[in-house]
C-alpha positions in Angstrom: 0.0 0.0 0.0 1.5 3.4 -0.8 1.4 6.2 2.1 0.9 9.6 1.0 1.0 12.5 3.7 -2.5 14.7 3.1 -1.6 17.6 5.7 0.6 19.0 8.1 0.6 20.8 11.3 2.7 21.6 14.3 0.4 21.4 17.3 0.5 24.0 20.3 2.9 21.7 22.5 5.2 20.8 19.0 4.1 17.6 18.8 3.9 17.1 14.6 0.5 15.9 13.5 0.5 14.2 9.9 -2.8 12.9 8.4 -2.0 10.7 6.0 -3.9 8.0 2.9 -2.6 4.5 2.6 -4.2 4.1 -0.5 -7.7 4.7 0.2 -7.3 4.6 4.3 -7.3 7.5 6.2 -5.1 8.0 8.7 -2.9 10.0 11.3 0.8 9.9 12.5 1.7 12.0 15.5 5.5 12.4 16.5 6.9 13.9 19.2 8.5 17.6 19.3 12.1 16.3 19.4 11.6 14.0 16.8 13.9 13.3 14.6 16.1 12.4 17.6 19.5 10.4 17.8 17.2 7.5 18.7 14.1 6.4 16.3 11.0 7.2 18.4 9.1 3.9 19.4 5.9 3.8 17.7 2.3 3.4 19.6 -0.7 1.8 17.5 -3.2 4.0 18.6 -6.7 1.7 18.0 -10.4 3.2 18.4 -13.9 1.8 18.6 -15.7 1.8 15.0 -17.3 5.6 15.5 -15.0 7.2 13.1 -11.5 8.9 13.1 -13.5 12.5 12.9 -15.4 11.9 16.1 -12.6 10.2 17.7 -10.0 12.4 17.1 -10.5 14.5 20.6 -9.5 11.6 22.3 -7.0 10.1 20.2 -4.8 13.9 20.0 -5.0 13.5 23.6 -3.7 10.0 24.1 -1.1 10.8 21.1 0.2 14.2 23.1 0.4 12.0 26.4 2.3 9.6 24.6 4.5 12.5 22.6 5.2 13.5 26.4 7.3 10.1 26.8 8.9 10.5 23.1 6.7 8.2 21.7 5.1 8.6 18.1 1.6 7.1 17.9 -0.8 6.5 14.8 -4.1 5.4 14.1 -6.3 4.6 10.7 -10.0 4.3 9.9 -11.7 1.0 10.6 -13.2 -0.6 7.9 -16.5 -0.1 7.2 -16.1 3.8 9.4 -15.7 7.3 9.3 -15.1 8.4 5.5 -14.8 5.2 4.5 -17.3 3.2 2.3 -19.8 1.5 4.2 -19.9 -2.0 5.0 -23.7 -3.4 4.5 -22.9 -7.0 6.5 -21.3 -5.2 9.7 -24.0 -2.5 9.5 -26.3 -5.4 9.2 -24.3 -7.1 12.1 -24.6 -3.7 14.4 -28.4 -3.5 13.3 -29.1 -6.8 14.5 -27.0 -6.3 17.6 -29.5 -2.9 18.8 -32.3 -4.9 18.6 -31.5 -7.6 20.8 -30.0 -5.8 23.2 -33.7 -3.3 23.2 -35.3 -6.6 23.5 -33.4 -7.7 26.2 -32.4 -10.7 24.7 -29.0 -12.7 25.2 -26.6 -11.8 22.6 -26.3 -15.1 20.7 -22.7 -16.2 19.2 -23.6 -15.7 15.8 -23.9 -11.9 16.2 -21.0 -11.9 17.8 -19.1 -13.5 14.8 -20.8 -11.6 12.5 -20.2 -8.4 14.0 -16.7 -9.0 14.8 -14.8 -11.6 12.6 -14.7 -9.7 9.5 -13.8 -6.6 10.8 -10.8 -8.3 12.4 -10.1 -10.0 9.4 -9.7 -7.2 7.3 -8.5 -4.4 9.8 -5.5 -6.4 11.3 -3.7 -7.0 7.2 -4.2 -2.8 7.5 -2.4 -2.6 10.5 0.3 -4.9 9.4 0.6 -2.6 6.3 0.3 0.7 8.3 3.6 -1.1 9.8 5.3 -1.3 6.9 4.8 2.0 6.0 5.4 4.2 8.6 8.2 2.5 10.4 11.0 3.4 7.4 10.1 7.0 8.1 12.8 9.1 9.2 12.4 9.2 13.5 10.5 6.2 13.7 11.5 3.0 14.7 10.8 -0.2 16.8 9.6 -1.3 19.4 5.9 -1.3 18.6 3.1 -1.3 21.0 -0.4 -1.1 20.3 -3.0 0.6 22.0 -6.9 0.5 22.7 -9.4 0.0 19.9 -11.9 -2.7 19.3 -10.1 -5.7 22.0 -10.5 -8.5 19.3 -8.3 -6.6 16.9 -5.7 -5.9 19.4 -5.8 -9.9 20.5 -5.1 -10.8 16.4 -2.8 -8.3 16.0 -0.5 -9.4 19.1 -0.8 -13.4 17.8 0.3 -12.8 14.7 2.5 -9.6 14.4 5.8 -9.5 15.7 7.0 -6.3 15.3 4.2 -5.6 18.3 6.1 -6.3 21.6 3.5 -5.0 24.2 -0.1 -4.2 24.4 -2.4 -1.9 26.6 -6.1 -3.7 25.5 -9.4 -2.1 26.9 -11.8 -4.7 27.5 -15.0 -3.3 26.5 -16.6 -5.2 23.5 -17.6 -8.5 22.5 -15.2 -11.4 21.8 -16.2 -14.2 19.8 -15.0 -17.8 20.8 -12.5 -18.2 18.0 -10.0 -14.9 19.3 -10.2 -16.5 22.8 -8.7 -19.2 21.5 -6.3 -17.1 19.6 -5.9 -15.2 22.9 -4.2 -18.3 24.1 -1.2 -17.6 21.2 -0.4 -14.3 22.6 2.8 -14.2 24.8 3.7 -10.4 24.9 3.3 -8.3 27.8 -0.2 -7.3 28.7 -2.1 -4.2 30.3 -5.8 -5.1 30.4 -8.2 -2.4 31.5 -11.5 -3.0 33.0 -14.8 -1.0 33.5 -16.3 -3.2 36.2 -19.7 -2.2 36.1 -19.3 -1.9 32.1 -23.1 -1.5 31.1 -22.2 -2.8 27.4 -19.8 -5.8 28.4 -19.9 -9.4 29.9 -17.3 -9.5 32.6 -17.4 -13.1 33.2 -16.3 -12.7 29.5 -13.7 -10.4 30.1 -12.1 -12.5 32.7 -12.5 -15.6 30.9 -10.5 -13.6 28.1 -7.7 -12.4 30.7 -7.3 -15.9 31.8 -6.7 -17.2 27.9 -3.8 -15.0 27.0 -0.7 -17.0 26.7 1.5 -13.9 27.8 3.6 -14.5 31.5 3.1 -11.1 32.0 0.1 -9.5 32.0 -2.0 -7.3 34.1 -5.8 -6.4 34.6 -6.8 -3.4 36.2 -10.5 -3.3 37.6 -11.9 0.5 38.1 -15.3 1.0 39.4 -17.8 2.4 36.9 -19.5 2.0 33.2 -17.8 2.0 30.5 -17.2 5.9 30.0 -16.0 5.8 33.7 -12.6 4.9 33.1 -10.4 8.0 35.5 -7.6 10.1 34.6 -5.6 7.1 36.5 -6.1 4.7 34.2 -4.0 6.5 31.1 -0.9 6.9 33.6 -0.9 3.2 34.4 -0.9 2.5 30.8 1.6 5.3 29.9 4.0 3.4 32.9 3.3 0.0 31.4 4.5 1.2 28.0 7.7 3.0 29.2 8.8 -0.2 31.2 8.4 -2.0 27.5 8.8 0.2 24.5 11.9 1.7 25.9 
């Protein structure tokens, strides 16, 4: 895939912000101020929940200035199937039937699960991997690689079968379908899992069962009080400490 850089700007506290296509994906690279330094920066895979880069981007510019902060650069790209990209009629189908059984109060069945989740993994993790290879030759980036956030599931692939990802912070906050807990088991790379315990919009008998998979020796769940747009300020320091210890 080829990389072309859209737009430029040199935020208030210099971090550079890049948005950038790889071919028809939309992304953003964030480095820090110092950058390009002696040392390439360490790169953070910043991942998001399927609402769009536009609506996330508040959150993500703060995460990527937090992790700036520490001399890491971070990026993130669209999901498939959101923001400005073209819509996907079997995960909108998926998401559809999704809101109605959780209006009717109905158990979410496996199926939905799979069919919400599967293909999105399976075509968002080969765009990571590609993201990879095209931002790491940049001049001021380099390795280690951590990834970040975003739809759990996608994290989980992306740490089984991508090397060049040496430590992940996951969020455990969507559904997980019975075939990435199995690949859960593959993953041995350090692990920071966060946890909403009163998560409204996740099973946490789930979660922990997923914990519990991961082949990683070390790996770490954190449990906060709260719903699942609860998580405190707290939260983002453990992480940022958990990826310092790692990435550098």
């Amino acid at each position: 895939m080829a990389l072309r850089f859209t737009s430029e700007q040199r935020l208030d506290d210099g971090v550079l912000e890049r948005e950038f296509t790889l071919d028809e994906i939309p992304g953003i690279l964030w480095t820090p101020a110092s950058a390009p330094a002696p040392e390439p920066a360490p790169l953070i895979l910043l991942g998001q929940p399927p609402l769009g880069l536009r609506k996330m981007y508040p959150r993500l510019v703060g995460r990527a200035r937090h992790a700036a902060a520490d001399g890491f650069a971070t990026a993130t790209i669209e999901l498939p199937g959101s923001g400005d990209r073209p819509r996907w009629d079997a995960i909108d189908q998926a998401r559809a039937d999704l809101r109605r059984t959780v209006a009717a109060g109905e158990p979410v069945s496996d199926e939905i699960i799979d069919a919400l989740v599967l293909p999105l993994v399976d075509k968002a993790v080969p765009e990571w991997q590609a993201a990879l290879d095209a931002l790491l030759p940049l001049p001021g980036l380099g390795g280690p690689v951590g990834y970040s956030g975003g739809v759990i599931s996608v994290g989980v692939r992306l740490a089984a079968v991508e090397p060049r990802v040496v430590a992940a912070g996951l969020f455990a906050g969507s559904f997980v379908p019975r075939a990435i807990l199995e690949q859960a088991r593959e993953v041995t790379i350090p692990l920071h899992v966060l946890l909403q315990w009163d998560d409204e919009v996740n099973d946490r008998q789930a979660a922990l069962d997923l914990f519990d998979a991961f082949g990683s020796t070390e790996k770490t769940l954190h449990a906060n009080m709260g719903g699942h747009t609860g998580v405190p300020q707290s939260a983002g320091d453990d992480a940022a400490r958990f990826f310092r210890r790692h990435l550098r």
